[in-house]
C-alpha positions in Angstrom: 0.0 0.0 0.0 2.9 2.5 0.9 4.4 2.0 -2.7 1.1 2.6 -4.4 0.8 5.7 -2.4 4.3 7.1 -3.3 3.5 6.4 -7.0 0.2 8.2 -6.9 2.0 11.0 -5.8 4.8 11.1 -7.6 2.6 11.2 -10.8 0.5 14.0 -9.3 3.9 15.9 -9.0 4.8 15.1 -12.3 1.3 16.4 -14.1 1.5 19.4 -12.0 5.3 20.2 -13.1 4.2 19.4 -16.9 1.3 21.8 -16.5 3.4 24.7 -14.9 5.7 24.5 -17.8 3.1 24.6 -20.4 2.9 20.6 -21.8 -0.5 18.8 -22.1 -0.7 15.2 -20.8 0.4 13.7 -23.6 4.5 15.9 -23.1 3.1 17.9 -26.2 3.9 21.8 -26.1 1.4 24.9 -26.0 -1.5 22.8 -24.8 -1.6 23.4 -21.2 -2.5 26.4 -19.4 0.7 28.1 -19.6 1.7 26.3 -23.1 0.7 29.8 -25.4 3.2 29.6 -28.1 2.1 33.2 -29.0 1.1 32.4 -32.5 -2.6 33.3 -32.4 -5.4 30.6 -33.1 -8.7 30.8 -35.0 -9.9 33.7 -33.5 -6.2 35.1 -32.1 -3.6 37.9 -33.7 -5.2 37.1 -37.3 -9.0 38.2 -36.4 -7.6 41.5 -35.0 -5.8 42.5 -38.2 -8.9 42.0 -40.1 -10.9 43.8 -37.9 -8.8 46.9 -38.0 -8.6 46.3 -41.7 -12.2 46.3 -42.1 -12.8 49.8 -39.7 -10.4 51.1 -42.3 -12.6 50.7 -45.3 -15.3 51.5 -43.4 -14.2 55.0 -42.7 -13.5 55.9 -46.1 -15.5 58.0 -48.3 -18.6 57.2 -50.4 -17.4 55.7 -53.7 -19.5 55.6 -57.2 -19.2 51.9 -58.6 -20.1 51.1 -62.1 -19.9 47.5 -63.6 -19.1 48.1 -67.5 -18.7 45.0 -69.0 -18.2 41.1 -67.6 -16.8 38.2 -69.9 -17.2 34.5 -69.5 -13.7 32.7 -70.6 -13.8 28.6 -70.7 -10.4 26.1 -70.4 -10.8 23.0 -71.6 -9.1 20.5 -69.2 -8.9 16.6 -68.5 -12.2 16.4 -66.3 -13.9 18.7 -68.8 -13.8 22.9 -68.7 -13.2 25.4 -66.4 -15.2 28.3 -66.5 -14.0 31.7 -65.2 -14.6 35.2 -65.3 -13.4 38.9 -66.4 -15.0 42.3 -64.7 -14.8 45.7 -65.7 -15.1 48.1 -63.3 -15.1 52.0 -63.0 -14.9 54.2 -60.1 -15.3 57.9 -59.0 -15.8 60.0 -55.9 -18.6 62.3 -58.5 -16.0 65.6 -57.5 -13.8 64.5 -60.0 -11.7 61.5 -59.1 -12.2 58.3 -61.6 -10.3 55.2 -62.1 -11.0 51.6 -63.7 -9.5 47.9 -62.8 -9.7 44.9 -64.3 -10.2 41.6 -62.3 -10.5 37.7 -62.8 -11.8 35.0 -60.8 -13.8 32.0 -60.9 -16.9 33.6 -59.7 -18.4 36.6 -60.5 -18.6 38.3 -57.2 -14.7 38.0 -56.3 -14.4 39.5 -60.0 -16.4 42.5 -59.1 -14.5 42.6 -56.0 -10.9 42.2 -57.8 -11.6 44.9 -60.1 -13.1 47.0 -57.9 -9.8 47.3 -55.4 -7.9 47.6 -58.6 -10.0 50.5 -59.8 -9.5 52.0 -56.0 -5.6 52.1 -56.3 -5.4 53.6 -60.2 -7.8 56.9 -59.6 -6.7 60.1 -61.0 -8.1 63.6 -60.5 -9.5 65.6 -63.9 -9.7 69.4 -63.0 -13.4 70.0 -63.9 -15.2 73.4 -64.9 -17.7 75.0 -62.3 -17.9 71.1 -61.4 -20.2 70.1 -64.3 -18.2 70.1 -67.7 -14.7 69.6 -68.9 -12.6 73.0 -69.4 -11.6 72.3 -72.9 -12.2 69.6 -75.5 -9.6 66.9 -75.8 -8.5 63.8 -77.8 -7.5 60.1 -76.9 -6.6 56.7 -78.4 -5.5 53.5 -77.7 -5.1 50.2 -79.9 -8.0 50.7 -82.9 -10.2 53.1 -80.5 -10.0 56.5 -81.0 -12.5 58.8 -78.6 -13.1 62.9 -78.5 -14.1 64.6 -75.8 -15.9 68.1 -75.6 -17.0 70.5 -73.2 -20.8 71.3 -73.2 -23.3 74.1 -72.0 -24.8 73.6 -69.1 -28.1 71.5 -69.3 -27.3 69.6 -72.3 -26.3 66.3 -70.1 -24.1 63.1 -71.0 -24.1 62.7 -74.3 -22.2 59.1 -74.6 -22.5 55.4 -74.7 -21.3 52.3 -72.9 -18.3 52.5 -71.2 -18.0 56.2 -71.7 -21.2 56.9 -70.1 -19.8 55.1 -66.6 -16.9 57.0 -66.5 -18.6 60.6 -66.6 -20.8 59.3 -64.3 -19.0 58.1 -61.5 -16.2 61.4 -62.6 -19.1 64.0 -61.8 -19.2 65.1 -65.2 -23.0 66.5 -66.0 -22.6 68.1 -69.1 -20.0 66.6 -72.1 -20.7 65.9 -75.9 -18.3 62.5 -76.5 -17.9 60.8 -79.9 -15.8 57.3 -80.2 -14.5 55.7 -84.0 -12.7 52.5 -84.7 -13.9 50.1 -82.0 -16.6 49.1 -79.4 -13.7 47.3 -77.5 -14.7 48.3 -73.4 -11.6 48.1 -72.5 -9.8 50.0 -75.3 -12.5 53.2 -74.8 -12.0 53.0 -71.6 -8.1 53.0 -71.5 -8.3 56.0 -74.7 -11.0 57.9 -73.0 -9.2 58.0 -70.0 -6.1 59.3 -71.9 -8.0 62.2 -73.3 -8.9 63.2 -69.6 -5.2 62.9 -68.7 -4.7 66.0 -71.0 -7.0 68.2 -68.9 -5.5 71.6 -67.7 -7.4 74.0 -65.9 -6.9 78.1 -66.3 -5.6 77.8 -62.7 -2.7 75.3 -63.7 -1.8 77.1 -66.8 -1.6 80.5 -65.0 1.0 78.9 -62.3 2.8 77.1 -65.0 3.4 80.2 -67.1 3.6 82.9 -64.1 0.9 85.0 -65.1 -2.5 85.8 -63.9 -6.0 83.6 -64.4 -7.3 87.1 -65.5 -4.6 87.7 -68.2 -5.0 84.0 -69.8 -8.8 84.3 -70.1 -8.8 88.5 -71.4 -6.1 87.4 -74.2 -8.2 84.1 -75.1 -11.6 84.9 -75.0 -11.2 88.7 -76.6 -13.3 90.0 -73.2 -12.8 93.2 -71.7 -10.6 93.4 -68.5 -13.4 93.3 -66.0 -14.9 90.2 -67.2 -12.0 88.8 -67.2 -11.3 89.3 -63.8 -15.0 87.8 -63.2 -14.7 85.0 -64.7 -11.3 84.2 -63.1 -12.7 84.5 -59.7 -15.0 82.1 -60.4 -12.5 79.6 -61.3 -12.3 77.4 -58.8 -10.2 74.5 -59.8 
């Protein structure tokens, strides 16, 4: 009976040793109570990250989102084919920020989704008169397409198609007179469209680049008298 005893408790010792230095009861590591390796589990370092990660995006501004064009590609394999998918996607702030992205995925969702972040990351600003119309007309091509671009009165409203029409859209543009030759590509009327808009220069931009006065670029231009002038570059804004 006495040896029994001493066995009991010298495995009682033993599991309470193992459990102070953090092994299960099987000797293995980061089991026991003290055994936290520090990697994070399940619901450990990795949740955090993405919750901070999703407060992020949650703060950030109000984005216009416009699907232009999806396509369905097919790859034949052993078992059979494998479908998979193409999005085209534009985005603007409508105060004249725009950018597209292109994305691919087996569903359509995680497309959208792709294209969407890459349309995020490629925006660029286009300096935009009294916030409704482009300041001058411009011209753009890539591959076969070839787009033009021209400013319009106010109340005469978007005047383009497909893809064109997103981008104007989402860029805040409410009055624009567009015309596109050689191709009803998405992509490539996007991509020239987008090029024309790269050329935009406002009165403000000039005037800096050339060390003059707003005043002095629009008198000489326009033929207008000198108070005019001065009116109408007060109310240039951008």
């Amino acid at each position: 009976m006495a040896d029994e005893n001493n066995v009991a408790v010298a495995g009682a010792e033993g599991a309470a040793q193992d459990a102070t230095q953090g092994r299960g009861p099987r000797g293995g590591r980061g089991r026991g109570p003290g055994g936290d390796r520090g990697r994070g589990g399940r619901d450990g370092n990795r949740g955090r990250r993405d919750d901070r990660r999703g407060g992020a995006e949650e703060q950030g501004e109000e984005l216009i989102e416009k699907l232009v064009h999806i396509n369905r590609v097919s790859k034949t394999v052993k078992g059979g084919k494998r479908f998979g998918f193409a999005a085209l996607v534009v985005v603007g702030d409508g105060k004249g920020r725009a950018g597209f992205g292109h994305g691919k995925a087996r569903e359509v969702p995680e497309a959208i989704s792709k294209a969407t972040a890459a349309a995020k990351k490629a925006m660029v600003r286009v300096p935009l008169k009294d916030g409704r119309t482009l300041h001058h007309d411009g011209n753009g091509h890539f591959g076969a397409g070839r787009v033009t671009v021209r400013s319009a009165p106010q109340g005469t409203g978007i005047i383009a198609g497909g893809p064109m029409r997103a981008i104007f859209e989402s860029l805040g543009v409410a009055d624009v007179v567009t015309k596109s030759v050689g191709t009803s590509n998405p992509y490539n009327m996007i991509r020239a469209t987008f090029e024309a808009l790269g050329d935009q220069t406002s009165p403000k931009a000039v005037a800096q680049r050339r060390g003059k006065k707003i005043a002095d670029l629009l008198g000489r231009g326009h033929g207008a008298t000198q108070q005019t002038a001065e009116a109408e570059a007060a109310a240039v804004v951008e």
